[in-house]
DSSP file (Angstrom, degrees, kcal/mol; ACC not computed):
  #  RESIDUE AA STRUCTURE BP1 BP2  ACC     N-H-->O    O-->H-N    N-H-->O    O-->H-N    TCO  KAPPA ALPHA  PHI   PSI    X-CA   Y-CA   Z-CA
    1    1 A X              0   0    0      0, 0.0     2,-0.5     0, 0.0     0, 0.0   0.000 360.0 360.0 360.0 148.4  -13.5  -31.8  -23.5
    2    2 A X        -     0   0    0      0, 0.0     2,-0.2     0, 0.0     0, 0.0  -0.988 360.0-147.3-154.7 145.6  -14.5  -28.5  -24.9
    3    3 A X        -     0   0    0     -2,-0.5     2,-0.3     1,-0.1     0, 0.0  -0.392  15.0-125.3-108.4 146.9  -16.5  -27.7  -27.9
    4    4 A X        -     0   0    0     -2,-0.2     2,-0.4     2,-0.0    -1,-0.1  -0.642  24.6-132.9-111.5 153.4  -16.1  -24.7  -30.3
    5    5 A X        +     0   0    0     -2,-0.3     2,-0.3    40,-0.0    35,-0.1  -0.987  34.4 166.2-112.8 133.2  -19.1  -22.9  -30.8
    6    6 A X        -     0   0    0     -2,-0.4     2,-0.2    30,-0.0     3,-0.1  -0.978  24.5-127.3-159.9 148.3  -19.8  -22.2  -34.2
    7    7 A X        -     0   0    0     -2,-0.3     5,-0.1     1,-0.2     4,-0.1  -0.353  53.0 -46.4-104.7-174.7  -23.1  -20.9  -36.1
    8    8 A X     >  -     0   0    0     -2,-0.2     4,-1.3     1,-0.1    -1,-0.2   0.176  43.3-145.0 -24.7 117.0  -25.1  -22.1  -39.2
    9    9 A X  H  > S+     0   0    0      1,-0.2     4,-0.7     2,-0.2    -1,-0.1   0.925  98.0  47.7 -71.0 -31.6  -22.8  -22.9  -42.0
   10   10 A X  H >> S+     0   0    0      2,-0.2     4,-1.1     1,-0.2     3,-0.6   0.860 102.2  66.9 -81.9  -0.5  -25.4  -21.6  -44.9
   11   11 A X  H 3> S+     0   0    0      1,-0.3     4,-2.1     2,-0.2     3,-0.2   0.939 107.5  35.1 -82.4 -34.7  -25.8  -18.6  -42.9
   12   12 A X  H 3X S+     0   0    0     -4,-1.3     4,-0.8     2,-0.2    -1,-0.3   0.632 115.5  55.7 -69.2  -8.8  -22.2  -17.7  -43.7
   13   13 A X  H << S+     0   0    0     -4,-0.7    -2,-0.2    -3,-0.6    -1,-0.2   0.666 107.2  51.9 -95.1 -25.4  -22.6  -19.2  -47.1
   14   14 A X  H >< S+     0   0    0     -4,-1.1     3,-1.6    -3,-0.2    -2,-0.2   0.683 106.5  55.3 122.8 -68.0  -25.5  -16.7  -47.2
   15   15 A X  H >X S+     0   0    0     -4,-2.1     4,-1.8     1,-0.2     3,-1.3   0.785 101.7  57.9 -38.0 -55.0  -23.2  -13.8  -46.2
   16   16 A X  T 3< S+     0   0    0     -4,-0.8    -1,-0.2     1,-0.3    -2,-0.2   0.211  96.8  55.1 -80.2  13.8  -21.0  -14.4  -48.7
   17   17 A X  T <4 S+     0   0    0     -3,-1.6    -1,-0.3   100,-0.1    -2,-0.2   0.273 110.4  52.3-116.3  17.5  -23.2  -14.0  -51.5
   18   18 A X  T <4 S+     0   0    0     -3,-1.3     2,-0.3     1,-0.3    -2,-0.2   0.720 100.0  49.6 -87.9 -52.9  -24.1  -10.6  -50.1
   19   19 A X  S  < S-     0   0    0     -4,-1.8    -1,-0.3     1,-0.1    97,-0.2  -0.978  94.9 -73.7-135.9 149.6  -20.8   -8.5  -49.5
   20   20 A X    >>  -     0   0    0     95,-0.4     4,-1.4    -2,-0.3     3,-1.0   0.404  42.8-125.2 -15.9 113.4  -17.8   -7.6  -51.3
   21   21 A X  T 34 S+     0   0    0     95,-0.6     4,-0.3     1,-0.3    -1,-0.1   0.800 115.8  53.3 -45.6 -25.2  -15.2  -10.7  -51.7
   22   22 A X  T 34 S+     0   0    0      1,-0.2     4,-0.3     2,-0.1    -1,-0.3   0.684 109.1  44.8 -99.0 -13.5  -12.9   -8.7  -50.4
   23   23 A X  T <> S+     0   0    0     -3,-1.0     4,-1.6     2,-0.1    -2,-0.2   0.476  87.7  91.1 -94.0   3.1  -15.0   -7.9  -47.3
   24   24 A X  H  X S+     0   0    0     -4,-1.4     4,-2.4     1,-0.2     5,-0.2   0.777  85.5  48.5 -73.9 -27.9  -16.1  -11.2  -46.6
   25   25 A X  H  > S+     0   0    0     -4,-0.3     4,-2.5     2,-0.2     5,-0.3   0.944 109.4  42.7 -75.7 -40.2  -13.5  -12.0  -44.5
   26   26 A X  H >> S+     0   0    0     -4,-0.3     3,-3.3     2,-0.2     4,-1.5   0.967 117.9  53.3 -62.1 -83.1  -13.0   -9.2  -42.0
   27   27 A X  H >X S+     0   0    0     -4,-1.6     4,-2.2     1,-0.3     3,-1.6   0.766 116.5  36.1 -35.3 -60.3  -17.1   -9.2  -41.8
   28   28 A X  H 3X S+     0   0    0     -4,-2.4     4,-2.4     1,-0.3     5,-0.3   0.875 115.6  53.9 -69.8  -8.0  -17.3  -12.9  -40.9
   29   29 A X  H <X S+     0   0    0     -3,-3.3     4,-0.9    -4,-2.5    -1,-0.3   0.813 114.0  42.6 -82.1 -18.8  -14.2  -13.0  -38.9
   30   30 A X  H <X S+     0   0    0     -3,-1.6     4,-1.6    -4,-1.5    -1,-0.2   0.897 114.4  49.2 -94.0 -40.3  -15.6  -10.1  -36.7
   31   31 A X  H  X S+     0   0    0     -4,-2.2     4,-2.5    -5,-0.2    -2,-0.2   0.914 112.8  49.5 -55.5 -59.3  -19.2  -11.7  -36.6
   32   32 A X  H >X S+     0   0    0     -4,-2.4     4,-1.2    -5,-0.4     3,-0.5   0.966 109.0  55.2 -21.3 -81.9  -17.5  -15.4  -35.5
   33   33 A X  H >X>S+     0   0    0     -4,-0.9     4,-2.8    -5,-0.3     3,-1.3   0.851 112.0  39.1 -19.7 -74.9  -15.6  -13.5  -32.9
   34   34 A X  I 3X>S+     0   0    0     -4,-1.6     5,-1.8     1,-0.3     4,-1.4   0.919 113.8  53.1 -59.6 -38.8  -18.7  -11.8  -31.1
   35   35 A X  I <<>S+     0   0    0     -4,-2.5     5,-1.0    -3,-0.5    -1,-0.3   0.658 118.7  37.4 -94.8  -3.6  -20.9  -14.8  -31.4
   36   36 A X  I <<5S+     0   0    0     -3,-1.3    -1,-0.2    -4,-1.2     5,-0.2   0.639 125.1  33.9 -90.5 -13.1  -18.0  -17.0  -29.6
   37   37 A X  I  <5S+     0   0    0     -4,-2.8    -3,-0.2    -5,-0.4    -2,-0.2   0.933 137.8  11.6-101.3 -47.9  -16.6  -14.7  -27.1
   38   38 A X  I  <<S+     0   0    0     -4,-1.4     4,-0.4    -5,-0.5    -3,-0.2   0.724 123.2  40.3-113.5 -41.2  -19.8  -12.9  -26.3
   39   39 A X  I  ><S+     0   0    0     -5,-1.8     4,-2.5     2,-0.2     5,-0.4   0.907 112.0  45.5-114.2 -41.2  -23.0  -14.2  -27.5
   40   40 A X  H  ><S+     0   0    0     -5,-1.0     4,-1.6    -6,-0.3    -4,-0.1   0.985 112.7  52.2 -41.0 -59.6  -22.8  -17.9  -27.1
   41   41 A X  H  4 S+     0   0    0     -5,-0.2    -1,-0.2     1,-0.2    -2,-0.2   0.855 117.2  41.5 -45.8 -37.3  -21.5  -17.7  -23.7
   42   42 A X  H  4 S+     0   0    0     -4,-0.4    -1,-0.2    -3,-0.2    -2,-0.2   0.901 130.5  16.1 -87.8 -48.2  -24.3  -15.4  -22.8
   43   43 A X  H  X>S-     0   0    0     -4,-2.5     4,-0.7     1,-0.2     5,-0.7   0.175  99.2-129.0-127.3  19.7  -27.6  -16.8  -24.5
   44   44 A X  H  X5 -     0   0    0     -4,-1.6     4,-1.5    -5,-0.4    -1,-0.2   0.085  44.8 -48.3  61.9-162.1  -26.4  -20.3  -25.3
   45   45 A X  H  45S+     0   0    0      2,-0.1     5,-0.3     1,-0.1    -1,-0.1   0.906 130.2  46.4 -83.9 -26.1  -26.6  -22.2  -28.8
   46   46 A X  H  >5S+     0   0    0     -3,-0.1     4,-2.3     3,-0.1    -1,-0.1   0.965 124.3  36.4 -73.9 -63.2  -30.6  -21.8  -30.2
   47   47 A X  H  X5S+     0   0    0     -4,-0.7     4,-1.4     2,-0.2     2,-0.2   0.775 119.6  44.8 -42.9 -38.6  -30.4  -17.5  -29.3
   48   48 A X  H  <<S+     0   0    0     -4,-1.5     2,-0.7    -5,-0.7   -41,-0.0  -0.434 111.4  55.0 -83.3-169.9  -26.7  -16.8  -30.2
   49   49 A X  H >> S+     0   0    0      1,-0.2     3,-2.8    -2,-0.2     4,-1.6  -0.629 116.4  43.7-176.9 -86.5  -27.5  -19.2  -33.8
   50   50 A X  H 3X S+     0   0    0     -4,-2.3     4,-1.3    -2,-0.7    -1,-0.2   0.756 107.7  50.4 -63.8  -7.6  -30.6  -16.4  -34.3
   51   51 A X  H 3< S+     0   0    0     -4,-1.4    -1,-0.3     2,-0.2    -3,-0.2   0.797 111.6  51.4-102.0 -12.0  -28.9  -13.3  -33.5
   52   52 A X  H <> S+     0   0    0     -3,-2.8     4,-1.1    -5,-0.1    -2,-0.2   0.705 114.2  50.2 -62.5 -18.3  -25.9  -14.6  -36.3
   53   53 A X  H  X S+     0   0    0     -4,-1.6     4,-2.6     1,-0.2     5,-0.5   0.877 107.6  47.7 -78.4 -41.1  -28.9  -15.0  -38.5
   54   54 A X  H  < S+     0   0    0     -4,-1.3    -1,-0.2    -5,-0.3    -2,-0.1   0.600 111.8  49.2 -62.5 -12.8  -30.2  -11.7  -37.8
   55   55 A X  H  > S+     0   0    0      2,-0.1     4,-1.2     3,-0.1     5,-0.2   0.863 108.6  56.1 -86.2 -72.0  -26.6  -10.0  -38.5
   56   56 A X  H  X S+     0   0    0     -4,-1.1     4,-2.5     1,-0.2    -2,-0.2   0.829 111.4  40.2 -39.4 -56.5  -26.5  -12.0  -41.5
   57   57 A X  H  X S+     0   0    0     -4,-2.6     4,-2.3     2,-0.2    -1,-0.2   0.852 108.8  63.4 -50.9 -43.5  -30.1  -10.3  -42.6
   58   58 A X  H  > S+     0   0    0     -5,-0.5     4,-0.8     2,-0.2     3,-0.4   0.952 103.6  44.7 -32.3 -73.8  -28.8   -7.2  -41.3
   59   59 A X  H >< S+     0   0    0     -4,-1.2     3,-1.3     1,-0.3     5,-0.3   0.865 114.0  47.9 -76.4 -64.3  -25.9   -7.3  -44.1
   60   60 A X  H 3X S+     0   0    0     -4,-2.5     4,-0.9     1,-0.3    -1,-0.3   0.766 107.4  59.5 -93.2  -5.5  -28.2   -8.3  -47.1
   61   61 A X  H 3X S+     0   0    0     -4,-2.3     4,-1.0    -3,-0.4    -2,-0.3   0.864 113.3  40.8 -32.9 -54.0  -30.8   -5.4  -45.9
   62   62 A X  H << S+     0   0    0     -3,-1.3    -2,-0.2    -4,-0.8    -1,-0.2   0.001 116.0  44.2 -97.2  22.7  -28.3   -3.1  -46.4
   63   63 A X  H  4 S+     0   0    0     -5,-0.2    -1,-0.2    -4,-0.2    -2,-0.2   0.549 126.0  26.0-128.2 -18.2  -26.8   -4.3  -49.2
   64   64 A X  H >X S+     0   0    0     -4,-0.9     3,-1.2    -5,-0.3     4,-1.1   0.501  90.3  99.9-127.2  -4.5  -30.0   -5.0  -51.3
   65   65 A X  H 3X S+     0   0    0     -4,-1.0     4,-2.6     1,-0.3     3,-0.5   0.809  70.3  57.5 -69.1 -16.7  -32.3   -2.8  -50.0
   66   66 A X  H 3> S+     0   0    0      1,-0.3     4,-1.9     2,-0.2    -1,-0.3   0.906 111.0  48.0 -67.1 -24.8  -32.5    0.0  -52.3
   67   67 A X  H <> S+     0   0    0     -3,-1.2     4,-1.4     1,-0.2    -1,-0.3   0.853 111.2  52.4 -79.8 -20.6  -33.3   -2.6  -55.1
   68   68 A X  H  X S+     0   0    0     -4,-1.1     4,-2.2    -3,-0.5    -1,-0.2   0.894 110.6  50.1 -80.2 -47.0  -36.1   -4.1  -52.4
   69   69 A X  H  X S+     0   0    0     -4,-2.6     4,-2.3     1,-0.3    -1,-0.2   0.856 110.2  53.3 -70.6 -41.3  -37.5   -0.3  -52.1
   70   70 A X  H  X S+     0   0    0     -4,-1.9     4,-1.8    -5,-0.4    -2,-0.3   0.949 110.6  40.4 -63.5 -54.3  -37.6   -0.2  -55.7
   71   71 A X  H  X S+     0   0    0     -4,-1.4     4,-2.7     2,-0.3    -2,-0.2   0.576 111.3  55.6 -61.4 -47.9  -39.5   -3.0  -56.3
   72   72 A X  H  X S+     0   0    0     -4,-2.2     4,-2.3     2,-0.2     5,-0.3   0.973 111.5  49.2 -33.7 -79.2  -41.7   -2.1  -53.4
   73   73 A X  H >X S+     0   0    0     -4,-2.3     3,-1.1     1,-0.2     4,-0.5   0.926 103.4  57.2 -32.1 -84.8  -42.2    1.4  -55.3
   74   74 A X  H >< S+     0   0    0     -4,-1.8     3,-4.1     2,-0.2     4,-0.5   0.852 112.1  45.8 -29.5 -64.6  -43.1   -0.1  -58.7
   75   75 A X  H 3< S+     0   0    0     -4,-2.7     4,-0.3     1,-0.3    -1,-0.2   0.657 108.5  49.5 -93.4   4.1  -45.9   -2.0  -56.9
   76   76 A X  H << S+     0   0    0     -4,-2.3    -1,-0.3    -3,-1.1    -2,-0.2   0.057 116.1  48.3 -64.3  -0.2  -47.4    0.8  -54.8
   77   77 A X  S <X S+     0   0    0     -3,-4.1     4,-1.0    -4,-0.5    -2,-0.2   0.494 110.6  46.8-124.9  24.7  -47.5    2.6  -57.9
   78   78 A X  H  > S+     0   0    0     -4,-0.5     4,-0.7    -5,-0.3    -2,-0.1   0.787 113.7  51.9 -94.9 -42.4  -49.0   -0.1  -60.1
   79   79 A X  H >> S+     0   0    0     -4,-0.3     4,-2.1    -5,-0.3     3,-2.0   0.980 107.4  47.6 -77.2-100.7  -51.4   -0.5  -57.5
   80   80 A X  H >> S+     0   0    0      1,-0.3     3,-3.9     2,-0.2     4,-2.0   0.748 108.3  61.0 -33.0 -77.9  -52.4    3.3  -57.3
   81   81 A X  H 3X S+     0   0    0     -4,-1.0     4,-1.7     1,-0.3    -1,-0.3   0.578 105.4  46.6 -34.2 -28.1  -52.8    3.5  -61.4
   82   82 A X  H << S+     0   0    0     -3,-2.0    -1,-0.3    -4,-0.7    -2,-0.2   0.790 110.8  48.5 -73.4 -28.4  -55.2    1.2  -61.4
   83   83 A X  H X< S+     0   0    0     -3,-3.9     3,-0.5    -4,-2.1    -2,-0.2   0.927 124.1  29.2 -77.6 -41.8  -57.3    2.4  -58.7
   84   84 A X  H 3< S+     0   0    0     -4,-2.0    -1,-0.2     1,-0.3    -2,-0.2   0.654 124.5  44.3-115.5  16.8  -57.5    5.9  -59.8
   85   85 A X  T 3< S-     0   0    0     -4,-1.7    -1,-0.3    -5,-0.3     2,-0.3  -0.469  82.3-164.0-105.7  68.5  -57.1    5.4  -63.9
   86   86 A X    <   +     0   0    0     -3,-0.5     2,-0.1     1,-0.1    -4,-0.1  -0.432  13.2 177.4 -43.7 106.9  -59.3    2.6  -64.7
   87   87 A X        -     0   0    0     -2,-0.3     3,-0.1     1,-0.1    -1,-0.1  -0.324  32.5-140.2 -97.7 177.7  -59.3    1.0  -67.4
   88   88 A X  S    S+     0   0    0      1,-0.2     2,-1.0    -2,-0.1    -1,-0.1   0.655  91.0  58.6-112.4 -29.1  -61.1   -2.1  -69.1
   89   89 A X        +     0   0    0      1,-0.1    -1,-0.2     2,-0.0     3,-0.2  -0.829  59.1 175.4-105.2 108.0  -58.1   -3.8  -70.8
   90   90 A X    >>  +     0   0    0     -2,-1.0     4,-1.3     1,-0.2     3,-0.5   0.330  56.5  86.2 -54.2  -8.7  -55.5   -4.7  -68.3
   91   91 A X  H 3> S+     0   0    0      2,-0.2     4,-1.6     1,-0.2     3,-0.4   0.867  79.6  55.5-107.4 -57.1  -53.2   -6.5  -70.4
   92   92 A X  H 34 S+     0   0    0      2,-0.2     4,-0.4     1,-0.2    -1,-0.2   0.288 117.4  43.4 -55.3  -3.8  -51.0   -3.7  -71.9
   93   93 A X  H <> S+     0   0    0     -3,-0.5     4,-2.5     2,-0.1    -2,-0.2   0.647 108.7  50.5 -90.5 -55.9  -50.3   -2.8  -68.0
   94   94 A X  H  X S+     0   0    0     -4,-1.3     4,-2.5    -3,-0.4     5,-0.3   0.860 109.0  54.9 -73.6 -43.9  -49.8   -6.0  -66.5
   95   95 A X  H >X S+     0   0    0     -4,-1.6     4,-1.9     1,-0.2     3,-1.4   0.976 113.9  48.7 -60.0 -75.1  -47.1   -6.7  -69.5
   96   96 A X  H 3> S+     0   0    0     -4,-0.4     4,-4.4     1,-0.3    -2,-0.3   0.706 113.6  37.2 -23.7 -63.3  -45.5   -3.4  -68.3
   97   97 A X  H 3X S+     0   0    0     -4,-2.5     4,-2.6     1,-0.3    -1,-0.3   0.913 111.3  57.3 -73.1 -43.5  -45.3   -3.8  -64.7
   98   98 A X  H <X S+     0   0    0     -4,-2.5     4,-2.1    -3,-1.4    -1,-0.3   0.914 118.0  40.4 -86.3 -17.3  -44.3   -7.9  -64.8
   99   99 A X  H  X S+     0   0    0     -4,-1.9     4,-3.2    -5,-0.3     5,-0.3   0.942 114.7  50.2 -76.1 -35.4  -41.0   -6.5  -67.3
  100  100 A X  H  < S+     0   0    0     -4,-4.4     4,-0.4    -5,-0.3    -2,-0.2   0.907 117.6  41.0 -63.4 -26.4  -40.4   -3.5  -65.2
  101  101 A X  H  X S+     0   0    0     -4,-2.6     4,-0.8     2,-0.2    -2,-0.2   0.690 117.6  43.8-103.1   1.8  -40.4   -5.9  -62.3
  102  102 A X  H  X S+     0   0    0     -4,-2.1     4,-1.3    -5,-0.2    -2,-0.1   0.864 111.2  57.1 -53.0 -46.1  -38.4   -8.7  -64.0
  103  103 A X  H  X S+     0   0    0     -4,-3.2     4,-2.7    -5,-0.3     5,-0.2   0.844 108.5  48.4 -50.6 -36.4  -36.0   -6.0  -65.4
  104  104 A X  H  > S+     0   0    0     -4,-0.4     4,-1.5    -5,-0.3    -1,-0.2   0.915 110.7  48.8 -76.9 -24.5  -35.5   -5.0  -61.6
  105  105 A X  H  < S+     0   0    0     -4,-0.8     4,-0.3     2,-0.2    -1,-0.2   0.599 111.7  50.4 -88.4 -13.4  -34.8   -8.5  -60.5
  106  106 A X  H >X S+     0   0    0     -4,-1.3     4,-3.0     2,-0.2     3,-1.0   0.871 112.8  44.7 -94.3 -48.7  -32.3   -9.0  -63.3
  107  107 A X  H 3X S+     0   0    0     -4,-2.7     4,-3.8     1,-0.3    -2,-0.2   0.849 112.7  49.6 -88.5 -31.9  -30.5   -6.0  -62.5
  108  108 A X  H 3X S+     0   0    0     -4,-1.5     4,-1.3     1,-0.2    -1,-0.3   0.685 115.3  46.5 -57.4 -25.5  -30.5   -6.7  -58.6
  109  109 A X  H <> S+     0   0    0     -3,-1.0     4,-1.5    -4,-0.3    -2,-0.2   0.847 112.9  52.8-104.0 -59.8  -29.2  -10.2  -59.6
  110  110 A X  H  X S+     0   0    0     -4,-3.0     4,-3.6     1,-0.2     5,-0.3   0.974 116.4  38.5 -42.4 -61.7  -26.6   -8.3  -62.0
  111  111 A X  H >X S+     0   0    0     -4,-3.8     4,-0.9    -5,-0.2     3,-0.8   0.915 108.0  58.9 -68.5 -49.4  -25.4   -6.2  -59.4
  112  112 A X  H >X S+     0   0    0     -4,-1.3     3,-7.7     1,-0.2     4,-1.1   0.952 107.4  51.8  10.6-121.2  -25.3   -8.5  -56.6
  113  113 A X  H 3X S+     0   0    0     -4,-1.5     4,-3.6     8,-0.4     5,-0.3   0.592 104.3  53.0 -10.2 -53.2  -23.2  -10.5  -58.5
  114  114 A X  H << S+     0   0    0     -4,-3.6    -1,-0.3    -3,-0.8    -2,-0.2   0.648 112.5  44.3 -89.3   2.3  -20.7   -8.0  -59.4
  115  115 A X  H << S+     0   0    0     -3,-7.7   -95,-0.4    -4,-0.9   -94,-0.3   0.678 113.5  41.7-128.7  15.1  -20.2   -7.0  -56.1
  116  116 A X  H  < S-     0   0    0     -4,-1.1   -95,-0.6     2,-0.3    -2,-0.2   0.728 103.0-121.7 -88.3 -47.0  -19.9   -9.9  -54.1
  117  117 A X  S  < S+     0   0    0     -4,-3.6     2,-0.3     1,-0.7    -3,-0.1   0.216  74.8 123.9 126.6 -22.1  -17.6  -11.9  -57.0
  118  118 A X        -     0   0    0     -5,-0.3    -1,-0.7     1,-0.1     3,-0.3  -0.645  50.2-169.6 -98.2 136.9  -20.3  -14.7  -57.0
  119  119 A X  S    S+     0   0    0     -2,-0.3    -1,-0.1     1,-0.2    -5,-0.1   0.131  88.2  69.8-106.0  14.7  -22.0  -15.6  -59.9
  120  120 A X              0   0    0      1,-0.1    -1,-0.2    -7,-0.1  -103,-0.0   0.120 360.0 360.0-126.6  12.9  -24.2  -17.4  -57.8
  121  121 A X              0   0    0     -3,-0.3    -8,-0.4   -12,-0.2    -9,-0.1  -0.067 360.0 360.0 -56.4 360.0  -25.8  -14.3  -56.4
C-alpha cells in the first residue's frame, strides 16, 4: 500500500490568494512536484510540510512586500516625528498616521485582489 504525500491544504489555499490566477497552477504544480519527488523522500512528513510552508511565505514576501516596506516606513517615520518634533496634542497626528496606515492596508488589500482574481485577498 503506498501513500501520496501531499502538504497542508490551507497552505495552497494560502498560495492562491497570493499569485496571479493564471500562475497558480504552474507555481503549485512545480512546488507539489519538489515536495513529492525530492523533499518528502528526503526529510519525511513534519520537515518537507515546513519547507512547503516556507515556499508558500516565500511567494507572499515577494508579492506583498513592497506594501509591508511601506507600512514599515510610515511607522519608522511616525515614530521619528514624534521624538524629534514634540508636540503636546497628539491627536491631529495619531488621526494621520492610523488613515495613512488604513489607506495602505486598503490599497494592499485592493491590489492583492486584483492580481490574484480573489476577492477574498
Amino acid at each position: 500500500m503506498t501513500t501520496v504525500a501531499t502538504p497542508p491544504a490551507w497552505a495552497d489555499d494560502f498560495l492562491r490568494l497570493v499569485v496571479r490566477r493564471a500562475d497558480f497552477d504552474a507555481i503549485s504544480g512545480d512546488l507539489l512536484e519538489e515536495y513529492r519527488d525530492r523533499i518528502h523522500p528526503a526529510r519525511g512528513q513534519a520537515q518537507a510540510d515546513f519547507w512547503y510552508v516556507k515556499q508558500i511565505i516565500g511567494f507572499a514576501v515577494r508579492t506583498v512586500g513592497v506594501w509591508g516596506a511601506l507600512f514599515g516606513a510610515a511607522i519608522v517615520l511616525r515614530t521619528a516625528l514624534d521624538w524629534f518634533v514634540p508636540t503636546s496634542d497628539f491627536s491631529f497626528r495619531s488621526a494621520m498616521s492610523t488613515y495613512f496606515g488604513l489607506g495602505l492596508l486598503l490599497a494592499t488589500g485592493f491590489w492583492s485582489a486584483w492580481r490574484s482574481g480573489e476577492s477574498r485577498t
